[in-house]
C-alpha positions as CSV (number, residue, x, y, z in Angstrom):
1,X,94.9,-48.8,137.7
2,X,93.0,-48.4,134.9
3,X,95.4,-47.5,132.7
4,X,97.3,-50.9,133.9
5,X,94.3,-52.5,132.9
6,X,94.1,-51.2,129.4
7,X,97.3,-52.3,128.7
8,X,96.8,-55.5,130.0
9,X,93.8,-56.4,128.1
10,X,95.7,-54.6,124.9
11,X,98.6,-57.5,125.9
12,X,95.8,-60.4,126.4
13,X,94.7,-59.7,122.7
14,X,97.9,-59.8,121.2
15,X,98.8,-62.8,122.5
16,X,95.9,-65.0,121.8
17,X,95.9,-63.4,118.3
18,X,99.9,-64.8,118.2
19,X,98.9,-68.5,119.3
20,X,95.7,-67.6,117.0
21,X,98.1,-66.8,113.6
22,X,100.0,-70.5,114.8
23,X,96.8,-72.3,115.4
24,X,95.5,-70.8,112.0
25,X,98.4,-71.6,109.9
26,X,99.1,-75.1,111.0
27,X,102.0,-74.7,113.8
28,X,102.3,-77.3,116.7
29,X,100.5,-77.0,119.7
30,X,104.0,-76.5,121.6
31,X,105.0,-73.9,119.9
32,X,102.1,-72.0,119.9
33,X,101.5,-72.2,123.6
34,X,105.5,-71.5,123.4
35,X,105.2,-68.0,121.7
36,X,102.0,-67.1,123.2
37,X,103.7,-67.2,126.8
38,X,107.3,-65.6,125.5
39,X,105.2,-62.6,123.9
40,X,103.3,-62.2,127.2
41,X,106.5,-61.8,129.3
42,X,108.3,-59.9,126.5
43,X,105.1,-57.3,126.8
44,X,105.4,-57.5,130.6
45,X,103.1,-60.2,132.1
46,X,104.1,-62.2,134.8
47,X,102.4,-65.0,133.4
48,X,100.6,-66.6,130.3
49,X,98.3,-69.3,130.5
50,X,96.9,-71.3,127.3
51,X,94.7,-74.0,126.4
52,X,94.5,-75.2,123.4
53,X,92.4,-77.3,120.6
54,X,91.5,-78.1,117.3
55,X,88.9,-75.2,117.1
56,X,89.7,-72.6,119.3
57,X,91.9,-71.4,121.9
58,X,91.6,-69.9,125.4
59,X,94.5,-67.9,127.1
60,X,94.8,-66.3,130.3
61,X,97.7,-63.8,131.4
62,X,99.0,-62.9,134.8
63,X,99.6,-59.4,136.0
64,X,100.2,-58.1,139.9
65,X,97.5,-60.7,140.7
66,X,95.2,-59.4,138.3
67,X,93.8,-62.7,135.5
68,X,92.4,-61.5,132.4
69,X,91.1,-63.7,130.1
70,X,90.0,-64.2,126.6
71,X,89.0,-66.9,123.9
72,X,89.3,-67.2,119.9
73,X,87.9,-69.6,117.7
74,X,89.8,-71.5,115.3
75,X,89.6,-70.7,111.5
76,X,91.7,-73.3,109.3
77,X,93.5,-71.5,106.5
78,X,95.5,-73.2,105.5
79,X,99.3,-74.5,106.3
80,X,101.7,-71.8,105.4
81,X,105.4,-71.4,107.2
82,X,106.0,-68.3,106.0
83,X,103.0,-66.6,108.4
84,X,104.8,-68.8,111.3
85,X,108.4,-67.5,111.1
86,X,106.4,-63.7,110.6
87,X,105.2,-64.4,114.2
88,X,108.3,-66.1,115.5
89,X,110.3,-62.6,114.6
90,X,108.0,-60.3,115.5
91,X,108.2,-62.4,119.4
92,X,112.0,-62.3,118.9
93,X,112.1,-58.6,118.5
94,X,109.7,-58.1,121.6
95,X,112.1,-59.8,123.5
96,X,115.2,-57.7,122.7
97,X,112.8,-54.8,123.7
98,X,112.8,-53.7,119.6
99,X,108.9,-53.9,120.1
100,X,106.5,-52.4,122.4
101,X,103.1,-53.7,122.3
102,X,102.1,-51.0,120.2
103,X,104.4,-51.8,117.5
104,X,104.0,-55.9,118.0
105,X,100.1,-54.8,117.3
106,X,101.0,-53.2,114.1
107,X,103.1,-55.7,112.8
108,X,100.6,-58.3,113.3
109,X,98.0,-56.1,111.3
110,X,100.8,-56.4,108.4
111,X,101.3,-60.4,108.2
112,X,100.0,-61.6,105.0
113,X,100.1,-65.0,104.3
114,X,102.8,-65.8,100.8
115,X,101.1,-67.2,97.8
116,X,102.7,-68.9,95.2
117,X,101.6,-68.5,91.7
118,X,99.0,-71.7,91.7
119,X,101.3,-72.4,88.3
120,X,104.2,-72.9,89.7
121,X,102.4,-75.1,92.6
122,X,100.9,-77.1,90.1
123,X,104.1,-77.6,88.2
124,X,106.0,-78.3,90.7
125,X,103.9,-80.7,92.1
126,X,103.3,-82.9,89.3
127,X,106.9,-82.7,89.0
128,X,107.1,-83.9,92.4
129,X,105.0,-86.7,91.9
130,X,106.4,-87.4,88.4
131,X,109.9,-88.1,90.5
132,X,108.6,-90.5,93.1
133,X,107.2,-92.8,90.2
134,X,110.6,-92.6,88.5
135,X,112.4,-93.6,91.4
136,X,110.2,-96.5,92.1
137,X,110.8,-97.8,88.6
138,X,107.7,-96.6,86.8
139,X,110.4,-95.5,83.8
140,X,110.5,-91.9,82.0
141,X,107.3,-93.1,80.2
142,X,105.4,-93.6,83.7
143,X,106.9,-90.3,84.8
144,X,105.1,-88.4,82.1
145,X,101.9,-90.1,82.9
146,X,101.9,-89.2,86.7
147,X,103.2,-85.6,85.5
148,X,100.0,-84.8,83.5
149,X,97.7,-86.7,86.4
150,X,98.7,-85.3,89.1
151,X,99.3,-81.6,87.6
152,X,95.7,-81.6,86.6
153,X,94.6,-83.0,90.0
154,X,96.5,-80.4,91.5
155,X,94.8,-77.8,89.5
156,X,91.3,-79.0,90.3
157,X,92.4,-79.2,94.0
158,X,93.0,-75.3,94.1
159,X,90.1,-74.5,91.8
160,X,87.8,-76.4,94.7
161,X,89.6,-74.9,97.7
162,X,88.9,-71.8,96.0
163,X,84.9,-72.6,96.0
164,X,85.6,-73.2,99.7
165,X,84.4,-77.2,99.5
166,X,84.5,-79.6,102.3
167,X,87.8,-80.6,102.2
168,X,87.2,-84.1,102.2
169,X,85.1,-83.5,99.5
170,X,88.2,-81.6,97.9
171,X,90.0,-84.6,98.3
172,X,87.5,-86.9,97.5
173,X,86.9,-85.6,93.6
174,X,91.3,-84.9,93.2
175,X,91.9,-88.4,94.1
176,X,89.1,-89.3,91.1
177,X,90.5,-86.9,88.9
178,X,94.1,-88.2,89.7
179,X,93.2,-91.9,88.9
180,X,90.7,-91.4,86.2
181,X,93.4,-89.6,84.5
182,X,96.2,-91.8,84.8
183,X,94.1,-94.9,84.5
184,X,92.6,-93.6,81.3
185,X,96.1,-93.0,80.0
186,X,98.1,-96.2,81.2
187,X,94.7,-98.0,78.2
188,X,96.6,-95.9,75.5
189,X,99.3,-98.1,73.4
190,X,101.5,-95.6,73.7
191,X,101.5,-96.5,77.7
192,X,100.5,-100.0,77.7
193,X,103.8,-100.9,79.4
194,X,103.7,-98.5,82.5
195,X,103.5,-100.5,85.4
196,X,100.5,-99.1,87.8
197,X,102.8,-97.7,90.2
198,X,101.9,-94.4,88.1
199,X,98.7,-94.6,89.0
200,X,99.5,-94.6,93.0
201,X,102.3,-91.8,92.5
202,X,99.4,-89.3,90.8
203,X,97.7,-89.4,94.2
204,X,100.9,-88.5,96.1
205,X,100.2,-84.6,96.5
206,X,96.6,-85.5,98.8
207,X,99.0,-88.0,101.5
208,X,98.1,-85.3,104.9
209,X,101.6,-85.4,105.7
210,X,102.6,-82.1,107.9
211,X,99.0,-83.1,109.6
212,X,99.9,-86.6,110.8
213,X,103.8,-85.0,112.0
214,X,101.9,-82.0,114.1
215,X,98.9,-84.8,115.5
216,X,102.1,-87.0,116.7
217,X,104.4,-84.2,117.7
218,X,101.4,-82.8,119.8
219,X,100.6,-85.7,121.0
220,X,104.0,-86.9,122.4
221,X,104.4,-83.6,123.8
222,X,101.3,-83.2,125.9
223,X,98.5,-81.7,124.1
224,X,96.9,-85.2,123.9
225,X,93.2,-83.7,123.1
226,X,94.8,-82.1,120.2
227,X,96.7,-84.3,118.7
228,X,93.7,-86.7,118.6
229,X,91.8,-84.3,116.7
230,X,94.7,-83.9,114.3
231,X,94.8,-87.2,113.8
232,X,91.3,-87.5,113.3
233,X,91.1,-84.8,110.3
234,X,94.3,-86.4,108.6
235,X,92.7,-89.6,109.2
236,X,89.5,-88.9,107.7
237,X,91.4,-86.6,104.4
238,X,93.3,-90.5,104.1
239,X,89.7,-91.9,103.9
240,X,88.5,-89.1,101.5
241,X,91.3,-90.1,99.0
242,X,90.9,-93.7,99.0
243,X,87.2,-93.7,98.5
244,X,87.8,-91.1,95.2
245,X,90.5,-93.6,94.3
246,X,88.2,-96.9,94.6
247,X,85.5,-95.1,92.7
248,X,87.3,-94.0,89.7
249,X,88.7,-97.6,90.1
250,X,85.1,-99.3,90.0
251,X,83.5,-96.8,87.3
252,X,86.2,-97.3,84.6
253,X,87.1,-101.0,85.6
254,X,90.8,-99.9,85.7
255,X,93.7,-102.2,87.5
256,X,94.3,-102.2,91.4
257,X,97.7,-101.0,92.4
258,X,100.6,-103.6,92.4
């Protein structure tokens, strides 16, 4: 019985700490609670209960009768995929019966999240950026403009989400940076005939995107509570931007957006 037990609780952790990675790394609800159940029947359970919201997670499993449960909270770091289809794997394998609970334990204790070079983020998007003006007709002249904005913006973004700043205070001073930088440049001669739509593309890279897609997704899928709160962050990160938008606006008396 005991030794039942021991495995049970051993189960119970590494099944909150699955849903725990997913919650972490920006998954949907759904597929958290998804995993979190699969792993706990792969291991054994006869059932695996979660609850889920924005900051934490509570999880119950089932064995012979016997509840045990447990509770994590929530730590934001970050969206990353890569750490997602790590723990979508490692539940695969448990399911074929490659992994005991044992070896799903030590494979957690390996996931490392996959950094790009903050370079290469920054290039690519400015780059990014640079092509949504182009295609909205801001020209090859308006593309360069929203390449250097929004490339420095970027860079400033990382260096303040390294400081561990509030993120809407992280997006906030990028969405000054971004339209201070491609306000300042659209007054040169050189840029006098870039329409403004450069200025609104430089800002691209803070739009909460996946954020908005996970609040709806969650919220059409029953995990009301949490797709509220989803909404609320992305919600408030929109706010963040505009208000370091309309500032840089007011302070250097630049042009609204056409």
């Amino acid at each position: 019985m005991e030794v039942e037990s021991s495995s049970q609780r051993d189960i119970t952790r590494l099944c909150i700490e699955c849903g725990l990675f997913l919650l972490q790394h920006g998954a949907e609800s759904a597929l958290i609670d998804e995993l979190s159940t699969r792993l706990g029947r792969a291991l054994g359970m006869d059932s695996v209960e979660s609850a889920i919201s924005a900051n934490s997670i509570v999880l119950t499993t089932i064995k012979d009768n016997r509840c045990l449960t447990t509770t994590r909270k929530n730590v934001d770091r970050g969206i990353n995929m890569h750490v997602v289809t790590q723990v979508q794997r490692i539940v695969i394998l448990a399911e074929h019966k490659l992994l005991d609970y044992r070896d799903v334990e030590k494979r957690f204790a390996q996931i490392k999240p996959l950094r790009y070079p903050r370079w290469l983020v920054v290039l690519m998007v400015g780059l990014s950026c640079a092509c949504f003006c182009k295609m909205n007709n801001g020209g090859w002249d308006g593309a360069l403009v929203t390449l250097t904005a929004s490339s420095l913006a970027m860079y400033v973004r990382q260096v303040l989400t390294s400081q561990h700043l509030h993120p809407q205070i992280n997006f906030c001073i990028t969405a000054f940076v971004a339209t201070t930088v491609s306000g300042l440049m659209l007054r040169l001669p050189l840029f006098a005939q870039v329409p403004t739509v450069a200025m609104a593309a430089s800002i691209l890279l803070l739009v909460p995107g996946f954020p908005l897609i996970n609040a709806v997704a969650d919220m059409f899928k029953g995990h009301v509570n949490t797709g509220l709160a989803r909404w609320a962050m992305a919600s408030m990160l929109a706010l963040a931007t505009c208000i370091g938008a309309i500032i840089a606006l007011a302070l250097w008396g630049l042009p609204g957006w056409a």
